[in-house]
C-alpha positions as CSV (number, residue, x, y, z in Angstrom):
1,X,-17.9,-60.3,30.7
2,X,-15.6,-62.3,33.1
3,X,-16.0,-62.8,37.7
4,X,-12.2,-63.7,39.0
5,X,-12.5,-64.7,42.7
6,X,-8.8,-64.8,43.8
7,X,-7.6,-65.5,46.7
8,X,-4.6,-64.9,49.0
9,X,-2.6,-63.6,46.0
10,X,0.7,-62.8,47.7
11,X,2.7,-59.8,46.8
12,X,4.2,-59.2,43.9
13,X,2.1,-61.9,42.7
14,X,-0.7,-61.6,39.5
15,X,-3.5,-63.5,37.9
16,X,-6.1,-63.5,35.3
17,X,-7.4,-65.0,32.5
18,X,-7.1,-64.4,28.5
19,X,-8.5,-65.1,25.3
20,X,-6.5,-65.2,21.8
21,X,-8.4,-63.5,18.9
22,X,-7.0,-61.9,15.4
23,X,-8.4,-58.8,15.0
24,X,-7.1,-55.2,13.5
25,X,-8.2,-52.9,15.5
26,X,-6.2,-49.5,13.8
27,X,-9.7,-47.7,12.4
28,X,-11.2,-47.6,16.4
29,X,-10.4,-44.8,18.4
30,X,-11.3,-45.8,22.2
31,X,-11.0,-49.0,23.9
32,X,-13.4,-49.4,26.8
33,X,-14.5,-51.5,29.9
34,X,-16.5,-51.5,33.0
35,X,-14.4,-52.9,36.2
36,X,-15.9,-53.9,40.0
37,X,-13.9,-55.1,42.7
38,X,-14.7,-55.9,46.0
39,X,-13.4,-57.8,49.3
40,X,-14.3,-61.5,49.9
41,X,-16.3,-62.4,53.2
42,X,-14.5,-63.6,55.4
43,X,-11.4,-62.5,54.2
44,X,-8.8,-59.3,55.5
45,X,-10.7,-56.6,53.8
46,X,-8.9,-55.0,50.6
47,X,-8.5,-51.3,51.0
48,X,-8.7,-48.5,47.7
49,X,-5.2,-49.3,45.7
50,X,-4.0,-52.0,47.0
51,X,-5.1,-54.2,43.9
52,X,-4.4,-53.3,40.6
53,X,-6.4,-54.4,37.6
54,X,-3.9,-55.7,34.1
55,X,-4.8,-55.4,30.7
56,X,-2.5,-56.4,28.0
57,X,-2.9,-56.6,24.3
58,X,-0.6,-57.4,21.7
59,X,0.8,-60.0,19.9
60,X,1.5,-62.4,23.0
61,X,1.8,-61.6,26.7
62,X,5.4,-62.0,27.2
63,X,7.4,-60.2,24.7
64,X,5.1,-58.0,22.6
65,X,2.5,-56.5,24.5
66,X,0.4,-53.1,25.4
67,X,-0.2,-52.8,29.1
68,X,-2.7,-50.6,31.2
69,X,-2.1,-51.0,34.9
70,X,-5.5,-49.1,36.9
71,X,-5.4,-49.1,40.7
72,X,-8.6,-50.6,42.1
73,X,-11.2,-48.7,43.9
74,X,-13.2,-51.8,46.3
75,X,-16.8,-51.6,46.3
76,X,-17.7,-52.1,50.1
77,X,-20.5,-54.8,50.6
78,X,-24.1,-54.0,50.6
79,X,-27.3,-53.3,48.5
80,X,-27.5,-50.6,46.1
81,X,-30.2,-49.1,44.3
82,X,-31.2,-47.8,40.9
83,X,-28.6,-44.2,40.7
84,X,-26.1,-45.4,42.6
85,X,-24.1,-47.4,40.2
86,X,-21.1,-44.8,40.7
87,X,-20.5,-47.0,43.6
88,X,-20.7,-50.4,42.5
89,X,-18.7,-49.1,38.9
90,X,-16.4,-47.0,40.0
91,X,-15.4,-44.6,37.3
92,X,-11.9,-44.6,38.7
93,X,-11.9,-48.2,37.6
94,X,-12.6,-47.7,33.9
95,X,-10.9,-49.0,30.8
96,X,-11.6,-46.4,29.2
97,X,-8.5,-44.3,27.0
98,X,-7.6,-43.3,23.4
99,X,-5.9,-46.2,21.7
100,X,-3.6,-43.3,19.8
101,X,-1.8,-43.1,23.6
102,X,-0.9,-46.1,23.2
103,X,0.9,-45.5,19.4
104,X,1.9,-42.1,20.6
105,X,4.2,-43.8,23.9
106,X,5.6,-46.3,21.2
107,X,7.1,-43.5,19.2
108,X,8.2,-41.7,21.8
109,X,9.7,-44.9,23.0
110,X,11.8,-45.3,19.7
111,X,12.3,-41.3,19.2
112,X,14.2,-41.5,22.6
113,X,16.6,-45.0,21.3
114,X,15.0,-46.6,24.3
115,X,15.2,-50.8,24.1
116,X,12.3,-52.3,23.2
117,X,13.6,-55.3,25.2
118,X,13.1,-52.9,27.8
119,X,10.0,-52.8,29.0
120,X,8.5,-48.7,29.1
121,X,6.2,-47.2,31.4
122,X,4.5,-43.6,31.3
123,X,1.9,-42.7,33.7
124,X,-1.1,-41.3,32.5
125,X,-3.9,-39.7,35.3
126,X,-4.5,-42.5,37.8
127,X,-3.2,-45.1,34.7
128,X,0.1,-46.5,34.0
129,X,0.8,-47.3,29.9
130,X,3.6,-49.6,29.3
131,X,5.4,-51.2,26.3
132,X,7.4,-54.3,25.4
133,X,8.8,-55.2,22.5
134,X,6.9,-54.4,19.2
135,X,3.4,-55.1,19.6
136,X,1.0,-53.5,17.0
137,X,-2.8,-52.8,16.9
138,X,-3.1,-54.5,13.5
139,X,-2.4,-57.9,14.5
140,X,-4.1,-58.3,17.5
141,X,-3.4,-62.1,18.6
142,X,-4.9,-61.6,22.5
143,X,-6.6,-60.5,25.4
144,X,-5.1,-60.4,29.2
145,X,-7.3,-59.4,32.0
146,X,-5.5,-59.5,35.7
147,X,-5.5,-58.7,39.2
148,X,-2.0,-58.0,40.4
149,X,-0.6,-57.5,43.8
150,X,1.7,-54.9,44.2
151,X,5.5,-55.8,45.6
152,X,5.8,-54.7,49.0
153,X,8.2,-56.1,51.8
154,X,6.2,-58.0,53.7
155,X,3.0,-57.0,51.8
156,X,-0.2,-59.1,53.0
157,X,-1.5,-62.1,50.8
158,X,-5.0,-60.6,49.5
159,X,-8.5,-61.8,48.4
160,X,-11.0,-59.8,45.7
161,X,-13.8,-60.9,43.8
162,X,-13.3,-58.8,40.6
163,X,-15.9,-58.4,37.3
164,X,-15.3,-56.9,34.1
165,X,-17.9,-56.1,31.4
166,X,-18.7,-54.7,27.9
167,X,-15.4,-54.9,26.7
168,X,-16.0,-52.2,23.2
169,X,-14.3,-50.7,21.1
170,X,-15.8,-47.1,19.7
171,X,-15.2,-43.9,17.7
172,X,-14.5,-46.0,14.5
173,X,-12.6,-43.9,11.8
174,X,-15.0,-44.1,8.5
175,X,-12.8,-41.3,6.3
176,X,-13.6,-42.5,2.4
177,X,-11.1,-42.7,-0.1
178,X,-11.7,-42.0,-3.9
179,X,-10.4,-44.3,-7.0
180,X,-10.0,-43.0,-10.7
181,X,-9.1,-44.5,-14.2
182,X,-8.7,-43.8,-17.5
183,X,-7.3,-45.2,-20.8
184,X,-6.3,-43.4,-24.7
185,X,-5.7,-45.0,-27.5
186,X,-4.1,-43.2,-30.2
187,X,-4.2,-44.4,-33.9
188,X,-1.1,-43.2,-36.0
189,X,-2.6,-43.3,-39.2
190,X,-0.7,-46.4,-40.6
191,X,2.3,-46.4,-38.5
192,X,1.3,-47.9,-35.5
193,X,-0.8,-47.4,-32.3
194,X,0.2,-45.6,-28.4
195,X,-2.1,-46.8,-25.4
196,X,-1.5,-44.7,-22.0
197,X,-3.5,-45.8,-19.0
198,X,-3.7,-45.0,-15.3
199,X,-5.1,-45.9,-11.8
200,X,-5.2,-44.7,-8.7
201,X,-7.2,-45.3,-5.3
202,X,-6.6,-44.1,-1.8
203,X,-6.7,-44.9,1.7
204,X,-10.3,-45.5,2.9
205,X,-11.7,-46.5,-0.7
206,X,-14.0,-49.8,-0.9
207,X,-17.2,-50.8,-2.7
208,X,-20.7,-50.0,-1.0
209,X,-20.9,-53.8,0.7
210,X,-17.1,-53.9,2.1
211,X,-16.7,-52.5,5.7
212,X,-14.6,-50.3,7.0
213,X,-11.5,-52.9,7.7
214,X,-12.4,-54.4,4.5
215,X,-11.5,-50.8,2.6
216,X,-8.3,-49.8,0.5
217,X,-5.1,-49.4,3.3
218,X,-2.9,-48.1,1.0
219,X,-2.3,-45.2,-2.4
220,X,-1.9,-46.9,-5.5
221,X,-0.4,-44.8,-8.4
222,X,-0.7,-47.2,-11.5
223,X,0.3,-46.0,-15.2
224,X,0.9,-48.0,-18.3
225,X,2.2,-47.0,-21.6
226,X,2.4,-48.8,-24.7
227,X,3.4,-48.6,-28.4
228,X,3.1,-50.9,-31.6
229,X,4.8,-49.5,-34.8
230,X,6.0,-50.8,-37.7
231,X,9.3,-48.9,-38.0
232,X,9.9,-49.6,-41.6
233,X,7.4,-46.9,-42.5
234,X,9.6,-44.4,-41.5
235,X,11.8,-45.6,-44.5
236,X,11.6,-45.0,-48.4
237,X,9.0,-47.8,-49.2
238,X,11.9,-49.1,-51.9
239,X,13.8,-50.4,-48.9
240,X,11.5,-53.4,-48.8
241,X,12.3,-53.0,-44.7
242,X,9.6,-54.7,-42.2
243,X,10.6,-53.5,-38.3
244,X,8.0,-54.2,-36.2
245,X,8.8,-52.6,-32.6
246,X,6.8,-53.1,-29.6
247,X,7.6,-50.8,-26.3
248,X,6.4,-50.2,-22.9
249,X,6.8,-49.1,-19.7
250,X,4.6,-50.2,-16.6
251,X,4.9,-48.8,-12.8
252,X,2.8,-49.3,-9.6
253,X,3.2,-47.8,-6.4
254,X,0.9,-48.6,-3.4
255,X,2.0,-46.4,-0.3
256,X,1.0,-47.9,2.9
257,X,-1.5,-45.7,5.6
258,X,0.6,-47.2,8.5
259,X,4.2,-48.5,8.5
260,X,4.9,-52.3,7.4
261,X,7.2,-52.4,10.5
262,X,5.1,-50.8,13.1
263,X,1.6,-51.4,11.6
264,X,0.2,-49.2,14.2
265,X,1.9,-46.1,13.9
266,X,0.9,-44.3,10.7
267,X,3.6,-44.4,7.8
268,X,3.3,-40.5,8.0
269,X,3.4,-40.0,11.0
270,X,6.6,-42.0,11.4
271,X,7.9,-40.6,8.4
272,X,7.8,-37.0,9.9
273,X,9.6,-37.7,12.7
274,X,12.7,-39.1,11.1
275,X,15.5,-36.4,12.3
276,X,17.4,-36.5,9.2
277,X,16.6,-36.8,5.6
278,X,18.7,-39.9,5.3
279,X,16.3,-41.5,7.8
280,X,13.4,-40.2,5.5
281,X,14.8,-41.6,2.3
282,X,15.4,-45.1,4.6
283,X,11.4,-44.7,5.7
284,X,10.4,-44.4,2.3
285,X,12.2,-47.0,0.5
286,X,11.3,-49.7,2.8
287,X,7.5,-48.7,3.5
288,X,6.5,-48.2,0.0
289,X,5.5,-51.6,-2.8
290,X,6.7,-50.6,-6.2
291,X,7.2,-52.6,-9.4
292,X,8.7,-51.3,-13.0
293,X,8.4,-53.2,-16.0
294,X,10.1,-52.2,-19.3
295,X,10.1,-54.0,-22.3
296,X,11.7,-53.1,-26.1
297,X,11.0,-56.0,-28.8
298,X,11.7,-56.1,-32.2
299,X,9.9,-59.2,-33.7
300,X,10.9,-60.6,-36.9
301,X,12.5,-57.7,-38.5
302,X,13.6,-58.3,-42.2
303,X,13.3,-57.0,-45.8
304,X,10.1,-58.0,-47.8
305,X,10.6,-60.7,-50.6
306,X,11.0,-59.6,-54.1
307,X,9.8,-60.9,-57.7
308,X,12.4,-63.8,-57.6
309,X,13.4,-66.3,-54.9
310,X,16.8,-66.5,-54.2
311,X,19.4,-68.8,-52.2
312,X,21.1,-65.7,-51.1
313,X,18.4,-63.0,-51.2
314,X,18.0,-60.6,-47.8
315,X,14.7,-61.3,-47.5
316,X,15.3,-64.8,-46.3
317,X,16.6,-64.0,-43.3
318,X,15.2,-62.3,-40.1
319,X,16.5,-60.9,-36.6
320,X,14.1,-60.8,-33.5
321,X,15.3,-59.1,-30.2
322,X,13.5,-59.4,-26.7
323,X,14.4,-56.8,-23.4
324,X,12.4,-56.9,-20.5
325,X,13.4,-55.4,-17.3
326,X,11.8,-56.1,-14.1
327,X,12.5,-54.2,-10.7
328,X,10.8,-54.5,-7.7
329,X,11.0,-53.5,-3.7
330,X,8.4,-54.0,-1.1
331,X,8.9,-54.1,2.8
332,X,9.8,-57.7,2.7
333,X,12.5,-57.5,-0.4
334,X,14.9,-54.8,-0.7
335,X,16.0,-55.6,-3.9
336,X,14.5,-57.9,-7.1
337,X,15.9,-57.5,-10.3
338,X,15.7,-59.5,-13.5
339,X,16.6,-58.7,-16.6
340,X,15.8,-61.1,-19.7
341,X,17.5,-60.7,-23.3
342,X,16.2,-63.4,-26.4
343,X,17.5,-63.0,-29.4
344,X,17.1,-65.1,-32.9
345,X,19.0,-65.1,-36.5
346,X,17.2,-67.1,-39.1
347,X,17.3,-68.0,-42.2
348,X,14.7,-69.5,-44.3
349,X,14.7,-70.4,-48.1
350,X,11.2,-72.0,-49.6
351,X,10.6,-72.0,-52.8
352,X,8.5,-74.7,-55.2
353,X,10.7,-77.7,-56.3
354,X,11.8,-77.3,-60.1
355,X,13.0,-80.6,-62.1
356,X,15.3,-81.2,-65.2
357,X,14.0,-83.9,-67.5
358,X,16.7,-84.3,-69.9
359,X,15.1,-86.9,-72.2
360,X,11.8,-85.6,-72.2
361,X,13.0,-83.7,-76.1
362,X,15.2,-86.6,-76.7
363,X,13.1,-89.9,-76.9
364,X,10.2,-88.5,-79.0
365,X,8.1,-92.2,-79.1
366,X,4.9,-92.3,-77.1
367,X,5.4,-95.7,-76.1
368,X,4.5,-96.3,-72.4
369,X,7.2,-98.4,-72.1
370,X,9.8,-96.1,-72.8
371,X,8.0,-93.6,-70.4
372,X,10.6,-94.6,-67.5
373,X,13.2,-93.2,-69.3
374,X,11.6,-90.0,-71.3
375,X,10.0,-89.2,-67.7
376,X,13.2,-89.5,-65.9
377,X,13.7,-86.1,-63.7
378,X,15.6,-84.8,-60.9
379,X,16.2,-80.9,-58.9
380,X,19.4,-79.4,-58.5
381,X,18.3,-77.5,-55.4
382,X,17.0,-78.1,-52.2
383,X,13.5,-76.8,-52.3
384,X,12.9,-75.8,-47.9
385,X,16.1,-74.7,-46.2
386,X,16.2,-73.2,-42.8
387,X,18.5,-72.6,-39.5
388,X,17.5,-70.4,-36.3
389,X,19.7,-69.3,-33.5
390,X,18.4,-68.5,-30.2
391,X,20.1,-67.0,-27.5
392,X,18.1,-66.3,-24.4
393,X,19.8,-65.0,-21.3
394,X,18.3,-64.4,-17.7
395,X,20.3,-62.6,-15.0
396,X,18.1,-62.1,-11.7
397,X,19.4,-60.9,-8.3
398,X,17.0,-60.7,-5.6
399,X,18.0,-59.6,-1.5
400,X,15.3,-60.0,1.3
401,X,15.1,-57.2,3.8
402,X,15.8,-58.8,7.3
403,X,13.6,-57.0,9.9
404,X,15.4,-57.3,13.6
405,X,12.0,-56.5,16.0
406,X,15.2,-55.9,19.0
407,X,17.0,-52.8,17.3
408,X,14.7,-52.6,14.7
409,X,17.2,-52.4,12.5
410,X,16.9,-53.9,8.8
411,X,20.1,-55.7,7.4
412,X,21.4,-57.1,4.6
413,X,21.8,-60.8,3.7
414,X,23.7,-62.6,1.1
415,X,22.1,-62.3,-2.4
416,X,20.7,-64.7,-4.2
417,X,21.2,-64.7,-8.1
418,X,19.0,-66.4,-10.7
419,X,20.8,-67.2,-13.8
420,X,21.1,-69.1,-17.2
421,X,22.5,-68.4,-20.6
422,X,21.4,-70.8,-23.7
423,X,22.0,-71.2,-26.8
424,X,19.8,-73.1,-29.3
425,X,20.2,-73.8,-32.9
426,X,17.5,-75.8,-35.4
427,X,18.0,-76.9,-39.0
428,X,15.9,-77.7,-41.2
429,X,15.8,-79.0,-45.0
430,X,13.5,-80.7,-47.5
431,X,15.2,-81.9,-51.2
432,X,12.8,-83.2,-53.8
433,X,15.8,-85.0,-55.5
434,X,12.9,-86.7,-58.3
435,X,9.2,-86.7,-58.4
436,X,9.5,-90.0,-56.3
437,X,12.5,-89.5,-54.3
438,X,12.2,-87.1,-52.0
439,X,14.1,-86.0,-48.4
440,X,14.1,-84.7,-45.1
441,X,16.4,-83.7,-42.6
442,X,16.4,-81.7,-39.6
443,X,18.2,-81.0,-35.9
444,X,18.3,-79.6,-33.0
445,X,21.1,-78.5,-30.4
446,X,21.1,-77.1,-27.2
447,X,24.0,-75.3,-25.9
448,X,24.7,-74.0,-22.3
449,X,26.6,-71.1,-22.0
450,X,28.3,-71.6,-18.7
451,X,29.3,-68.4,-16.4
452,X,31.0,-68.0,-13.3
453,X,29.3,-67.8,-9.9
454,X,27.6,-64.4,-8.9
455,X,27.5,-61.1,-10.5
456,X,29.5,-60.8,-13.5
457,X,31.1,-57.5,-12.5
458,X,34.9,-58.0,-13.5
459,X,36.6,-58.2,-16.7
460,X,38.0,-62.0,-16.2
461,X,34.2,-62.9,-15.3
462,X,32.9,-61.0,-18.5
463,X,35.7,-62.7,-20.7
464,X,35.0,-66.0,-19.7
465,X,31.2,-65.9,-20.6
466,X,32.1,-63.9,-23.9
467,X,34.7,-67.0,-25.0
468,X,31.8,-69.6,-24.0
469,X,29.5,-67.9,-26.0
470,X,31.5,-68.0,-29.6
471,X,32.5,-71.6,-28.7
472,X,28.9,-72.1,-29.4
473,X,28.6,-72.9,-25.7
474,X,28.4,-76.5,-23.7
475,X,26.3,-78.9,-25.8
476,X,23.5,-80.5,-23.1
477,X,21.4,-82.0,-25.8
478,X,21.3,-83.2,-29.9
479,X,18.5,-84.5,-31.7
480,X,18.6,-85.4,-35.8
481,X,15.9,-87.0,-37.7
482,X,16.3,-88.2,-41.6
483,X,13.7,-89.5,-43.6
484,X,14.0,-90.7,-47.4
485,X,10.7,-91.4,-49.0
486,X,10.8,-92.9,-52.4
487,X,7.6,-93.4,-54.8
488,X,8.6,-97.1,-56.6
489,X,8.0,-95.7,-60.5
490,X,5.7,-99.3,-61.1
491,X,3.1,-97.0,-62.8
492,X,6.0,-96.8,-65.4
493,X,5.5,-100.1,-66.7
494,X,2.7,-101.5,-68.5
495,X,2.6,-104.6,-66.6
496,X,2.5,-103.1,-62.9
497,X,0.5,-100.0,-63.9
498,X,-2.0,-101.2,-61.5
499,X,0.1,-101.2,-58.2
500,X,1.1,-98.1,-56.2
501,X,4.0,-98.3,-53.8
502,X,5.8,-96.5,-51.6
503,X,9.2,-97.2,-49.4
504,X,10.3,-95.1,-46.5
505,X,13.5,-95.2,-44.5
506,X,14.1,-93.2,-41.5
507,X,16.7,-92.6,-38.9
508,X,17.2,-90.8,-35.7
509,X,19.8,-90.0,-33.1
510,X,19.7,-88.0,-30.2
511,X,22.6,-87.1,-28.1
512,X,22.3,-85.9,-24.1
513,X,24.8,-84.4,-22.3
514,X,25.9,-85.9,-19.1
515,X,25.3,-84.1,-15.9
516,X,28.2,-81.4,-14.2
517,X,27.4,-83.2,-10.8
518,X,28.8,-86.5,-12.3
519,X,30.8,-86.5,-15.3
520,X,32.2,-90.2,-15.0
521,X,28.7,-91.2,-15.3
522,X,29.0,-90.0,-19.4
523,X,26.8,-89.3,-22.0
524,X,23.8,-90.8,-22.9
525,X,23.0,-91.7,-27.0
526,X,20.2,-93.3,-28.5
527,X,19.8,-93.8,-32.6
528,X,17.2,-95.8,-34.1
529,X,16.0,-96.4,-37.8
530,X,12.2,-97.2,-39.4
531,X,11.3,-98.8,-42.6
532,X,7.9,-98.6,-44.1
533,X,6.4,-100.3,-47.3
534,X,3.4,-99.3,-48.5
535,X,1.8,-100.9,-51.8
536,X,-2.1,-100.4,-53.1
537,X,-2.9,-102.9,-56.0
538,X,-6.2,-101.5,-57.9
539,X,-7.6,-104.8,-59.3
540,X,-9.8,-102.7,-61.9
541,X,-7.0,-101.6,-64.0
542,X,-5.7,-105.0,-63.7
543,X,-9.3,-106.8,-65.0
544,X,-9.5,-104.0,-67.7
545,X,-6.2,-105.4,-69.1
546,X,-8.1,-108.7,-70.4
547,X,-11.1,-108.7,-72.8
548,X,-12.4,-111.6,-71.0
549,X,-11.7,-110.2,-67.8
550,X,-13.4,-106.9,-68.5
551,X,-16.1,-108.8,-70.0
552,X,-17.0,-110.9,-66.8
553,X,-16.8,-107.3,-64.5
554,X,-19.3,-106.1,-66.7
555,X,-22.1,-108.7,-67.1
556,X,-26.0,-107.6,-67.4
557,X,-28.2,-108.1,-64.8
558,X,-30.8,-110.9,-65.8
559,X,-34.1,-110.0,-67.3
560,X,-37.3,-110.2,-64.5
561,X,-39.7,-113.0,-66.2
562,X,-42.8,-112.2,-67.7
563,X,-46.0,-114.1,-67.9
564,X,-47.2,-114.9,-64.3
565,X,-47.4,-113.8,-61.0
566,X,-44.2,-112.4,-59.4
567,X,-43.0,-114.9,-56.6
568,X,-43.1,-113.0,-53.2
C-alpha cells in the first residue's frame, strides 16, 4: 500500500515511487491492484482522465520494462458509507489484467520485426499495454507506481492525492509433472556385463515440500549405456589373448518450459510461431541443454604368459587405448567439443634373478676361508626390465552464443581451442649382477608434441604435427636416477664373520626444458650423487671366537646363602 500527494505536476510531466525485488512471477496468471485518486483542497480540481496512473515492471525502468497506463477516475470529496466503495475504488481504476497479455503483445511485437528499441503500445479496453526492450516475467528486478500528466499544449499544472493497495498476484498455475527411472543389468555368462539406464522428469515435477516455483522447469530425457567385456573370450582359448574393452554412451536433454531468451514466452509457444522450418531448427538448437558422452577403452590388452619367461616373449608387452568424446550445447554455448585420445606401449620383463657360480664344482675343500672364492657368483641377465610410452592428446573447441537483446539476434564469435599433445616415456631396470652387487636404473622423459595454431584442418597443419610426433616430440623435462648397492662379502672371512656391511652409491640428474616465451634464458640441469655406508658388528659371534671370552659371557649366577635370615 502506497499515498502519493503530487502537486502541480506540469504536463507531460510524471512521478512515482518504486521498489526493486527479484521475483519469477511466470506460474501466476493475474496481476492485481486497487487505485483511488482524488483532487487536493485547495487546488484546481482534477477532472475524470486527466491523470493517468503508470505501472511498469521489468528488469529496470528505462530500457526493459512492461507498462500499463489506466486513465484515472477522481473520487469527489466527501463521506461514504459501508456499500458505496464503487465510488471511493473506482473499478475503472483497477490493475487488474492477465499477465499472458502482456507475453502475448511481446510476440506479436517480434512476429511483426518491430524494434524492441522501439517502445510498443496496444490499447486494451480503457488500458494502454506497452513494451520496451526485452523485459521478462522471470526476472522480475522492480516495481514502478506513477501519476503521469498527459502532454497537452498549454495543459494545466495539476494536483492529486493518489493510493494504491493490495498489490497480488492470483490464479497460480499448479499443473504437476511426473518423473520415472529404471536400470538393467545384464550378466553375459563369462564374457562380460551391459548396464542400460534412464531418467526422465517433466515440467511441474518437485517433491511434496518444494513449491510451485521451486518445481522441475524443464524435460529431462537421461539414458546411459554401458558394457564391460573381455574380448579375448571370443577367441580360441589357445590364443592366450586378454582384451579387456569398456564402452559407453551417455546423453541428457533438458528442454526448457519457456525460452532461455525470452523467459516469459513459452519455448512452445515461441517455437510454433517460427514461419519457416529453418527458424524452428534455429529455436530448437539454441533453447534446448544437451550433453553426449562417448567413451571406447581398451585397458591393458596383451597375451597371457606362458610356462617359460622370456626376453622376447609376447606376453611382456601390452597396448592400452583411451577415446572419450564430449559434446555439448546449451543457450549460453553453441558449440563445446573435446575429444581425448591416451594411448600406452609397454613392455615389461620380470623374472627371478639366476646366478652362475663357476667354482662352486671346482674347489671341493670346505674350508671357510676359501668360501670367497667357491661362492663367487654373478647373472648374465637383467632380472626387472621395463619401458612405457604414453601419448595423450586433447583437442577441445568451444564457441559461446552471443545474445544481442536489440535485434535479438545470436552471432558468432571467435573460437576458442583447448589443446595439448604429449608424449611420455619411462624406463625402468633392476640387474642382480652378484648376490651382493646389485643395480638400479630408471628415467623419465617428457616430450611436447608441438602443433600449429587452431584447428588442424589442412594437410601442411596435419604434416607438421605427424613429423613432431616421430621426432619423439620437444623434450620439456628428463629425470634419471642410478643406484649401485653392494653387500661387502666380510662374512666371507673368518676374521670379520661378525661384521655386516653394506655400501651404496647413487646418482641423479634431471634435465628441464627452458620456456618458448624465453629461450635465451636456457635450460635448467641439476645432478647430484649420495653415498651411504652401513656396517652392523654383532659382538656375540665375536666373544664366541675366544674360550675365555665365551667363558666370561657365560658365567653362573651366584648361589643365595643359606643358614640365616635373608637380608631385606
Amino acid at each position: 500500500a502506497m499515498s502519493l500527494r503530487i502537486g502541480k505536476l506540469g504536463s507531460g510531466e510524471c512521478r512515482g515511487g518504486f521498489r526493486t525485488l527479484s521475483m519469477d512471477i511466470r506460474q501466476y496468471g493475474k496481476l492485481s491492484m486497487y487505485i483511488h485518486a482524488e483532487s487536493v483542497t485547495g487546488q484546481r480540481v482534477v477532472k475524470d482522465g486527466e491523470l493517468n496512473a503508470i505501472i511498469r515492471i521489468g528488469q529496470d525502468f528505462l530500457n526493459n520494462y512492461y507498462e500499463i497506463k489506466i486513465p484515472l477516475r477522481i473520487t469527489p470529496p466527501g463521506n461514504y458509507p459501508v456499500g458505496q466503495e464503487e465510488k471511493v475504488w473506482p473499478t475503472d481504476n483497477n490493475l487488474d489484467f492477465s499477465l499472458r497479455e502482456l507475453i502475448d503483445m511481446k510476440t506479436r511485437r517480434n512476429s511483426k520485426g518491430a524494434s524492441p528499441a522501439t517502445i510498443y503500445r496496444e490499447r486494451v479496453g480503457n488500458k494502454t499495454f506497452s513494451i520496451l526492450g526485452n523485459p521478462n516475467l522471470g526476472e522480475l528486478r522492480g516495481m514502478l507506481v506513477g501519476v503521469e500528466n498527459p502532454y497537452k499544449v498549454d495543459g494545466p499544472m495539476l494536483s492529486t492525492e493518489v493510493w494504491v493497495n493490495e498489490l497480488r498476484l492470483s490464479e497460480l498455475d499448479e499443473h504437476g509433472g511426473w518423473a520415472a527411472l529404471g536400470r538393467v543389468d545384464v550378466q553375459m555368462a563369462d564374457l562380460g556385463t551391459l548396464s542400460v539406464s534412464a531418467n526422465t522428469h517433466t515440467q511441474g515435477f518437485g517433491s511434496i515440500e518444494q513449491r510451485v516455483n521451486e518445481r522441475a522447469r524443464d524435460n529431462l530425457v537421461q539414458f546411459d549405456v554401458a558394457t564391460n567385456i573381455d574380448a579375448g573370450k571370443l577367441v580360441p582359448k589357445g590364443a592366450r589373448l586378454s582384451v579387456p574393452v569398456y564402452a559407453s554412451i551417455n546423453r541428457t536433454v533438458y528442454t526448457p518450459e519457456y525460452d532461455p531468451y525470452d523467459m516469459d514466452i513459452r519455448y512452445k509457444d515461441k517455437l510454433n510461431a517460427a514461419k519457416t522450418q529453418a527458424q524452428r531448427d534455429s529455436i530448437r538448437n539454441a533453447a534446448i541443454d544437451q550433453t553426449t558422452i562417448k567413451t571406447l577403452n581398451f585397458t591393458n590388452v596383451r597375451m597371457l604368459p606362458g610356462k617359460k619367461p622370456g626376453l622376447l616373449k609376447l606376453s611382456n608387452f601390452d597396448f592400452s587405448y583411451s577415446y572419450t568424446e564430449m559434446q555439448q550445447s546449451s543457450p549460453i554455448v553453441q558449440q563445446n567439443t573435446v575429444v581425448r585420445h591416451r594411448g600406452g606401449l609397454g613392455y615389461t620383463y620380470n623374472r627371478s634373478s639366476r646366478f652362475v657360480e663357476p667354482f662352486k664344482k671346482l674347489v671341493r675343500s670346505r674350508s671357510p676361508w676359501l668360501s670367497l672364492l667357491r661362492d663367487f657368483n654373478f647373472s648374465p641377465m637383467p632380472s626387472y626390465l621395463s619401458f612405457r610410452a604414453d601419448v595423450n592428446r586433447q583437442f577441445g573447441e568451444f564457441i559461446p552464443r552471443i545474445v544481442n537483446t536489440i535485434d535479438s539476434k545470436v552471432d558468432r564469435v571467435d573460437t576458442t581451442y583447448d589443446k595439448y599433445f604429449t608424449f611420455d616415456r619411462y624406463y625402468n631396470m633392476r640387474w642382480d649382477l652378484t648376490h651382493s652387487l646389485n643395480f638400479d636404473f630408471s628415467a623419465t622423459n617428457n616430450a611436447r608434441v608441438d602443433e600449429p595454431y587452431g584447428r588442424i584442418d589442412t594437410k601442411v597443419k596435419k604434416d607438421s604435427v605427424r613429423n613432431n610426433f616421430f621426432k619423439g616430440g620437444r623434450n620439456t623435462l628428463y629425470q634419471q636416477k642410478a643406484i649401485l648397492g653392494y653387500n661387502i662379502p666380510l662374512n666371507k672371512i673368518p676374521l670379520t664373520d661378525w661384521i655386516t656391511a653394506r655400501y651404496s652409491y647413487g646418482t641423479s640428474y634431471n634435465w628441464i626444458g627452458g620456456s618458448l616465451l624465453a629461450p635465451g634464458l636456457g635450460n635448467t640441469i641439476e645432478n647430484s650423487q649420495e653415498n651411504n655406508m652401513n656396517a652392523q658388528f654383532n659382538f656375540a659371534s665375536l666373544y664366541a671366537k675366544s674360550r675365555w671370552l665365551r667363558a666370561l659371557d657365560n658365567i653362573p649366577p651366584p648361589k643365595p646363602k643359606t643358614g640365616g635370615p635373608a637380608k631385606p
